[in-house]
MIZA-147161 format. One record per residue (C-alpha): residue in three letters; x, y, z. Coordinates in pm, whole numbers, plus 50000, padded with zeros to 5 digits. Layout:
ALAXYZ...
# end
This chain:
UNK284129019562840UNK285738994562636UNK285048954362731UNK288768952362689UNK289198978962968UNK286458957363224UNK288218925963151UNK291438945863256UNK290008958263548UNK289078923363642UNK292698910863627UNK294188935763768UNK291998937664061UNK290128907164118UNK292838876163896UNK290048867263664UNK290428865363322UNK286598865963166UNK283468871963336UNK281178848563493UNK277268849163312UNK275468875563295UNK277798900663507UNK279348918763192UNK275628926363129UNK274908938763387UNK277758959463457UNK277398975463108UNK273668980063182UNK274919004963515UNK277449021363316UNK274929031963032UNK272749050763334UNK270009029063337UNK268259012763654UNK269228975663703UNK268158942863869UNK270328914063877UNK269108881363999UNK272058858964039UNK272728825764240UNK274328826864567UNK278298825064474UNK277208840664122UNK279568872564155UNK277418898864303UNK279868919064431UNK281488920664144UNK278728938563896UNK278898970064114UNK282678969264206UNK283438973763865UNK281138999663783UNK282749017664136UNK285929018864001UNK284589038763654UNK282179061763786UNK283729094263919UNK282139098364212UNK281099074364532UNK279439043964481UNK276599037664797UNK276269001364878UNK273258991065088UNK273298957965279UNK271448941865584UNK274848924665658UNK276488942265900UNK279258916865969UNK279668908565587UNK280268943965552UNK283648943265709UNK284728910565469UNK283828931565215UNK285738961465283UNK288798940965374UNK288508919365055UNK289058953364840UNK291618965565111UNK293668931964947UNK292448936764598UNK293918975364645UNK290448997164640UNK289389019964905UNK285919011265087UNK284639019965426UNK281479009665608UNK279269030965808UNK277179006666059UNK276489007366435UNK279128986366517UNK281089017766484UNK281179047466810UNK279979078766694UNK283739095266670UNK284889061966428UNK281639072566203UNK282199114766200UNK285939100966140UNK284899079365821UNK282649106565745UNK285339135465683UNK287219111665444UNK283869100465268UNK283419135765208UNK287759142965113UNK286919120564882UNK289409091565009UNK286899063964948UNK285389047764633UNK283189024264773UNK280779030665085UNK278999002765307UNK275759011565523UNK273218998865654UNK269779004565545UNK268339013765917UNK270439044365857UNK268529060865584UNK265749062865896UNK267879092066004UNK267079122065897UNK270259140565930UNK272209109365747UNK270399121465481UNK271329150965457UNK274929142265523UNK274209118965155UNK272899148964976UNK276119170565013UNK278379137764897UNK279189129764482UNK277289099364465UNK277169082264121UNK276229050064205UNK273559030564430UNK274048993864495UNK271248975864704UNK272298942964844UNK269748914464957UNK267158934964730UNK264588911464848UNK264068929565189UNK262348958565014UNK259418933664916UNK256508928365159UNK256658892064993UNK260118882465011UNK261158862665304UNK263538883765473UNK261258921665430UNK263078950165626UNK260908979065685UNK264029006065626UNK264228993565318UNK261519013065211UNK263169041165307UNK265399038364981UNK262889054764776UNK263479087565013UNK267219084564961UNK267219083364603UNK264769115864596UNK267799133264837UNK270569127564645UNK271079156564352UNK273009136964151UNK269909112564040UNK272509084264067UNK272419048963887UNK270629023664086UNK271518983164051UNK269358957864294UNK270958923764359UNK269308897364512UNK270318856364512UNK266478847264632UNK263428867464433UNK260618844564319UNK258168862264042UNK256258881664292UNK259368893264479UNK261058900864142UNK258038925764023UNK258188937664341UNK261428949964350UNK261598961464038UNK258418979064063UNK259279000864336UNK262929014164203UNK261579021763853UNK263478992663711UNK262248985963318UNK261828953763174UNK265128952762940UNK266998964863239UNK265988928963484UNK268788906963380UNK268568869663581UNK271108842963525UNK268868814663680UNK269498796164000UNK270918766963949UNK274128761164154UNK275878732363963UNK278818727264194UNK276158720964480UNK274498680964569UNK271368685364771UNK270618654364914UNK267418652265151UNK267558622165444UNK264298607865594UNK264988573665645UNK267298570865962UNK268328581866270UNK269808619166162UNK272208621266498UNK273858590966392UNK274248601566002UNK275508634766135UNK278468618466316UNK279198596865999UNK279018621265827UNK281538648966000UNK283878618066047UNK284408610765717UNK284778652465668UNK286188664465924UNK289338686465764UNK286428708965628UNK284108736665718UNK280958734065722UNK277568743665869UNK274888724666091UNK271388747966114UNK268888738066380UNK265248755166414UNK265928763866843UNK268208775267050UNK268378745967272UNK268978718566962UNK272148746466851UNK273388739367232UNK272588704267250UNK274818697166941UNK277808717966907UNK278078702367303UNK277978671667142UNK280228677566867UNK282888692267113UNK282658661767375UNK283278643167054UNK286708660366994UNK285288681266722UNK286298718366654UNK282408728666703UNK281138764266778UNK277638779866808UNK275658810466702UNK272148817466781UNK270408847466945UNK270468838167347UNK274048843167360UNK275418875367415UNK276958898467127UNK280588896167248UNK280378855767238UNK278498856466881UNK281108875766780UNK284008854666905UNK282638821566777UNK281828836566409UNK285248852066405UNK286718814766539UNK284948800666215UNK285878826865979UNK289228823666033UNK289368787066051UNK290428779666410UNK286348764566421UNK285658741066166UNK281998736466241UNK279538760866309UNK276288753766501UNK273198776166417UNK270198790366406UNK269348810066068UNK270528840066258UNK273948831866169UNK275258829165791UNK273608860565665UNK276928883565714UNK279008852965615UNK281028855865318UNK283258824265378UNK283708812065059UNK285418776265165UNK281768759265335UNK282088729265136UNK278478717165347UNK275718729965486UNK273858704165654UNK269968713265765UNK269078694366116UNK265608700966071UNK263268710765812UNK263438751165722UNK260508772965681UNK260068779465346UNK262608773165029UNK263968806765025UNK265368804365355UNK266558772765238UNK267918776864930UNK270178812065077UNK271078788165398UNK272018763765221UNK273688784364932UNK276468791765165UNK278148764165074UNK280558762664793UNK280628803764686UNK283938796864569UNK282588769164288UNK284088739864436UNK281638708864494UNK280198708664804UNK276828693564965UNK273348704465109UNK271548677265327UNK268218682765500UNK267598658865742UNK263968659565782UNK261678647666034UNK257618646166038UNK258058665266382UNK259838696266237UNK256618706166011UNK255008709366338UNK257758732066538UNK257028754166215UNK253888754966216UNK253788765666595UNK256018792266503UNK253918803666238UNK250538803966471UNK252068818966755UNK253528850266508UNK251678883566529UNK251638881566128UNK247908890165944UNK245738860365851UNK246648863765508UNK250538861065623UNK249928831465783UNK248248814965503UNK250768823365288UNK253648809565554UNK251728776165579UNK251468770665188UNK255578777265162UNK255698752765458UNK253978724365265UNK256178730864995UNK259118723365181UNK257548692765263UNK256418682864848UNK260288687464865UNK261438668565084UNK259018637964947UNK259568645864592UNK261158618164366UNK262248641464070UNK265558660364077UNK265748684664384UNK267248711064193UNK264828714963915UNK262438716464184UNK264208746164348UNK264688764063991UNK260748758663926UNK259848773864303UNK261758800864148UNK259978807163854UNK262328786363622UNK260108770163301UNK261078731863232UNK264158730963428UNK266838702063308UNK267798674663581UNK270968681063723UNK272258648463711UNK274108643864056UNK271048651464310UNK270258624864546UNK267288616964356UNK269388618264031UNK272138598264105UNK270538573164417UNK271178536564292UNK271098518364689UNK269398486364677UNK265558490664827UNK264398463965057UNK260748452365135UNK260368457765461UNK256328451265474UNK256148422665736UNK257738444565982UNK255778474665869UNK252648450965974UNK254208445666282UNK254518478666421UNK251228493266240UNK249748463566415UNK250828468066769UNK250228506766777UNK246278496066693UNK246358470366969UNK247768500467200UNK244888520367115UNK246728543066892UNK247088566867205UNK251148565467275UNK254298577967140UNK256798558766930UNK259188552367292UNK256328527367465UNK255528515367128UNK259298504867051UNK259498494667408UNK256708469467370UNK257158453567022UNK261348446967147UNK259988429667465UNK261138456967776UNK260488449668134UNK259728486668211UNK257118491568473UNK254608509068208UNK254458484767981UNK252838457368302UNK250578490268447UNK248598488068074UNK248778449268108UNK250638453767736UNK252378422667805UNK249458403667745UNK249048416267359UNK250738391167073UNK252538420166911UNK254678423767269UNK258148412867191UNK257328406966818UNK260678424966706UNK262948417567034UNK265718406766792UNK266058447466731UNK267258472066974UNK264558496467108UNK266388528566946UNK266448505566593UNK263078500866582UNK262368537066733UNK263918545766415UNK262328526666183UNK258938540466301UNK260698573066268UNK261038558865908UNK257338548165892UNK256008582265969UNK258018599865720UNK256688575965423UNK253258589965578UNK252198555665705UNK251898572466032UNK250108602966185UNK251498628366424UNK248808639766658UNK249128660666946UNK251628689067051UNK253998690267326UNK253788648867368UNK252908639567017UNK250658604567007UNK251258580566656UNK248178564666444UNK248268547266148UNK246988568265819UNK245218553665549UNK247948543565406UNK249628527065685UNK245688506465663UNK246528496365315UNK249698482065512UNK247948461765703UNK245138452665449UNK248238435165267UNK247288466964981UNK250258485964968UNK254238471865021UNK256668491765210UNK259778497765051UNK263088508065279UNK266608520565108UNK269818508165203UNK271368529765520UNK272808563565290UNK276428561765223UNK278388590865347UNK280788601165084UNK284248620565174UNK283788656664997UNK287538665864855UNK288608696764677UNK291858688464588UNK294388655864686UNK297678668764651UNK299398680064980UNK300388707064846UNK296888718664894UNK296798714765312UNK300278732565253UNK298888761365044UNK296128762665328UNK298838765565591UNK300528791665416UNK297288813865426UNK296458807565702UNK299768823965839UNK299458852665637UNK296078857865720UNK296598853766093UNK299528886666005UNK297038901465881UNK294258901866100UNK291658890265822UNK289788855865742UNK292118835165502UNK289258834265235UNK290148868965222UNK293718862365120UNK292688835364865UNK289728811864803UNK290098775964787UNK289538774764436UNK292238796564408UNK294488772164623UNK293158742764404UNK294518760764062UNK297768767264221UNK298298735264293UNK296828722463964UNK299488745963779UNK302318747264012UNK303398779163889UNK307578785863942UNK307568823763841UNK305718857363886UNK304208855163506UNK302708815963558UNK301348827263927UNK299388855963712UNK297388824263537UNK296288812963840UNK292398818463860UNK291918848964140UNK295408860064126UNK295778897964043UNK298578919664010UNK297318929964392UNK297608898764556UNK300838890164337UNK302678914164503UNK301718912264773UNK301428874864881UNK302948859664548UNK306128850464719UNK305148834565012UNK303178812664802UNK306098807164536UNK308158797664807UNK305558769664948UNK305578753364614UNK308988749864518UNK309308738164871UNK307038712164775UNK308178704364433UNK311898698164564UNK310098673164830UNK308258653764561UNK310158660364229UNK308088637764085UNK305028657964094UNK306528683363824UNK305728657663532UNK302378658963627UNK301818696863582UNK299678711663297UNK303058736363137UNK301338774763146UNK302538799762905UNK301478834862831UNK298258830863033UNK297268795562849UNK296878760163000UNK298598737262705UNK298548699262694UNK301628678662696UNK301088675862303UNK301088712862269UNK303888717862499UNK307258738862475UNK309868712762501UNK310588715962129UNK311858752362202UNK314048736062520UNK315308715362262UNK316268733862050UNK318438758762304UNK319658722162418UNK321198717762058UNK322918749462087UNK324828736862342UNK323258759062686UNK323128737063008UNK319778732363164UNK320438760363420UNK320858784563106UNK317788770462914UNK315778777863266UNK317028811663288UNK316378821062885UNK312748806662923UNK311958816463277UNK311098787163377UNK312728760163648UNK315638740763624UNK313318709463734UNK310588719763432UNK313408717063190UNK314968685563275UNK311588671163260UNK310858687462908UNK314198667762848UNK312788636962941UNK310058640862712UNK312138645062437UNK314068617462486UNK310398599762549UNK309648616662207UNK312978601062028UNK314318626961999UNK317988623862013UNK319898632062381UNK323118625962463UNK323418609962749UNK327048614862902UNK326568650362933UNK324308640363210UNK324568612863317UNK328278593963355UNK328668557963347UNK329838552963693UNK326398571363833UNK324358553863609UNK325638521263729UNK324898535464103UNK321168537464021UNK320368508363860UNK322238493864177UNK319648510264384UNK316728498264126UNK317828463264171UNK317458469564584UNK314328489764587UNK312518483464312UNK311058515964055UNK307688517764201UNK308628554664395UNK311638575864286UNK311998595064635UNK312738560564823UNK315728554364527UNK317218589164602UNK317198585164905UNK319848554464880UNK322088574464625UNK324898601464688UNK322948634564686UNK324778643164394UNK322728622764157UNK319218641464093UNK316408628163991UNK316768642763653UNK319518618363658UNK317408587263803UNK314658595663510UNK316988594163284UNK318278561163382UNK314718547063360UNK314688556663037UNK317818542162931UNK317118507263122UNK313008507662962UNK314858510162598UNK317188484462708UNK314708458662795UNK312208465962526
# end
């Protein structure tokens, strides 16, 4: 097939004009019949390199996943983009399945969901072999490895299917998280060749990871959802007890919080992920059992309470924000005590020797991460296999410029006191004796008596708690112990003391606002959805993506052909949503006329500047003598984008004639109301004028009075 025909395909189903790297590849890859692995970032366009390819081949394409509940967004997200898909998955009774089945076999769908722990069944499949399958996605390819981080047993079953099916059907494997061993690994065991493994890196270049160590992370955590709070986003914690302790926390503190982890019950999972989804929950509390069957593409942060595992679980957490390629952030909040919650969880696994080796060197790589001083994407890419990776420039560690402060003489302090304490307590007594507390302890061990007691009483006990939280994480202090961990000073923290070494502190982190878009026009557009989508029944990322909501209200499009410019608007969605969102807009642009000069004019599926623009050809059927109204309708555009192209002209010198719209005895009514109000705002000076004077009209007298003064 013709690139010309894809790219068609694209628009008319999906509202994109090109593809994004390395999908056209790929896709032409499937449709030549060979065997194909794509590794592609999280928010790469997965999906997309088999959809395609569904819509060409002649018979059913198979699509294996591990995400149940992402299967359903999927299927409803071609239900809108006008395919047919069904899922098969055990959240379905067995009459819903022999149902779906019948019209898998009619014929009636193009695009089939399951699960791989059906391909365990024996009768499934046999049910496969009788079907016209073409086409075999796999999804999260990774779980076939024994070495990725997420192996599923049933994927292994795969192989089997493949042998079942007649039709010897094209096989593509998509994963977003294969280091080199996972990567062979895959491709080893579906007969994938070399020239068939296509990988567009890693690198997600609308995402800042940012990694905290240096204060108190429940404090930066309110800061931070304060200054974001109109957006979704994602807090993971390692237990089930932190995910409780938080979202309570979050909800006492009039935040829309919810929770997901695996001690609740399926019916409440389900609620809160379906609250979040559908934006009625803005934040969503978890353990890494939640996110995998997400597909919300508007998570503009993901925000790690403690430190993960190993990078892959990570990077695909944290990759969840921003799959609609706006900017949004990562932050790991890391503290010396999560390495050893992981490392408990490693021991007490039923994993080989060998497993747990190879879990404990990923875990110390989290931690090189967490310390490291270089950019914190190139050291994701090179985890990955990436060669030389480029900085990307607006990291943390790229872009931190806060002041750093010596903080050694109090760094001697508390090193010093802990050693007088016999290095035998936690950081709570310690803080409690260098800020001078009364509490009956501290007179039972007679600490009263030492010269470091009440050395820092000009702090608050939780300040300088922190700042040996601080300590520890520069590796100037040891945790030792388990469930009641005790504090010494490392080597290091000697060379402290010794007067060897400085200590160094940051300014407290700055919490930046994240913003997509500041028109308000945007929060309109996201009203709008989210009324349709409420119709519906479906997520509003579903309907359209914030990106998507962020071109329209770049372009401001007026008309059914400049709505089809707008990046993830097809002929689909056009017809069926185009309206609604038409109607928002000119809603908005007869609230804030103003707002039309701004917009970038869109013709024939082009952005063009101001310098490029059309307002010669308005001219021009201005000098043959139609009214605005008639130069609107002959271009199909608005009234309003003609009077402004007007204004240019006149801007231009190009020759206007004024009384034909604007009389005398108006024009003398606005500059009557410039004199009162001032020209700083033209709503407030229509406003004070007879509605029958527009704001063409009020433009026009600016004009006139700005070539009168000059």
């Amino acid at each position: 097939m013709l690139k010309s025909e894809h790219q068609q395909l694209l628009q008319t189903y999906f509202g994109y004009d090109s593809f994004r790297s390395g999908q056209e590849e790929i896709i032409e890859s499937v449709l030549a019949g060979y065997h194909t692995a794509g590794i592609m970032p999280t928010g790469g366009g997965k999906s997309i390199c088999y959809q395609i390819p569904a819509l060409i081949f002649s018979g059913i394409t198979l699509v294996i996943s591990p995400l149940i509940s992402l299967m359903k967004d999927q299927v409803d997200a071609l239900h809108q983009n006008g395919i047919s898909a069904t899922f098969l998955n055990s959240s379905l009774s067995a009459n819903e399945a022999a149902e779906r089945l019948v019209g898998i076999k009619a014929g009636i769908y193009k695009l089939v969901y399951i699960a791989p722990e059906r391909l365990e069944l024996p009768h499934f499949l046999h049910q496969l072999s009788e079907l016209d399958i073409s086409f075999v996605a796999i999804d999260e390819a990774h779980c076939i490895s024994q070495w990725g981080h997420d192996f599923r047993p049933s994927y292994l079953k795969i192989k089997t299917l493949l042998q079942e099916i007649p039709q010897n059907p094209v096989v593509l494997a998509l994963t977003a998280t294969a280091t080199p061993i996972v990567k062979e690994d895959i491709c080893r065991t579906l007969d994938i060749k070399l020239d068939h493994q296509f990988s567009t890196g890693f690198a997600r270049n609308n995402l800042t990871f940012s990694v905290l160590k240096d204060e108190n992370r429940a404090q930066f955590l309110m800061r931070y959802l304060e200054k974001n709070q109109s957006e979704s986003g994602i807090i993971y914690a390692s237990t089930r007890k932190d995910v409780d302790r938080i979202s309570q926390k979050l909800t006492n503190s009039g935040i829309k919080a919810g929770r997901y982890h695996a001690g609740m019950n399926e019916e409440e999972r389900t609620r809160q992920q379906e609250g979040f989804l559908k934006d009625d929950i803005t934040v969503m509390v978890a353990t890494s059992a939640f996110g995998m069957g997400i597909d919300k593409s508007n998570v503009r942060f993901v925000l790690h309470y403690q430190t993960p595992k190993n990078m892959e679980s990570y990077y695909q957490e944290a990759g969840r924000a921003g799959r609609d390629g706006l900017d949004s952030e990562c932050v790991l909040l890391y503290s010396p005590q999560d390495l050893h919650i992981q490392r408990f969880f490693i021991d007490q696994s039923q994993g080989t020797d060998e497993w747990k080796d190879q879990e404990l060197q990923k875990l110390n790589q989290m931690k090189d991460y967490c310390f490291t001083e270089g950019c914190l994407q190139a050291f994701i890419l090179r985890y990955f296999g990436e060669e030389n990776p480029e900085d990307c420039g607006h990291c943390e560690n790229c872009k931190d410029n806060r002041v750093e402060m010596d903080v050694t003489t109090e760094s001697q302090m508390v090193l010093s006191c802990m050693i007088r304490m016999g290095e035998r307590f936690g950081k709570t007594l310690i803080s409690q004796v260098l800020t001078g507390s009364k509490v009956k302890k501290i007179e039972e061990f007679g600490f009263q008596k030492l010269t470091t007691y009440g050395i820092l009483s000009a702090k608050s006990a939780k300040h300088v708690a922190d700042f040996i939280d601080y300590l520890t994480a520069q590796q100037f202090i040891e945790i030792t112990g388990g469930q009641y961990p005790v504090l010494k000073v490392s080597d290091t923290g000697k060379e402290v003391l010794l007067g060897k070494r400085k200590v160094m502190k940051k300014e407290l982190k700055k919490v930046q606002t994240i913003t997509t878009v500041d028109s308000g026009l945007f929060e309109m557009l996201r009203q709008t959805r989210k009324e349709i989508a409420q119709n519906e029944k479906v997520p509003p990322f579903i309907i359209f993506s914030d990106a998507t909501l962020k071109d329209m209200a770049a372009k401001l499009p007026v008309t059914v052909s400049q709505m089809l410019t707008v990046k993830g608007v097809g002929e689909q969605k056009q017809d069926r949503y185009g309206d609604r969102f038409l109607q928002t807009i000119a809603k908005y642009l007869e609230d804030n006329p103003e707002a039309e000069l701004e917009k970038p004019i869109v013709m024939e599926g082009k952005k063009q500047t101001k310098k490029e623009a059309t307002y010669l050809e308005t001219y021009r059927l201005y000098k043959e003598g139609n009214s605005t109204g008639e130069i609107a309708s002959i271009r199909g555009l608005s009234k309003i984008t003609i009077e402004n192209h007007l204004v240019t002209c006149e801007e231009e010198g190009l020759n206007i004639e004024w009384d034909m719209f604007l009389p005398k005895e108006k024009l003398e009514l606005i500059y009557q109301a410039i004199e009162s109000i001032g020209t700083d705002k033209l709503k407030p000076i229509k406003e004070n004028l007879p509605e029958d004077i527009s704001y063409f009209m009020i433009k026009l007298a600016l004009l006139k009075m700005g070539q009168t003064n000059a």
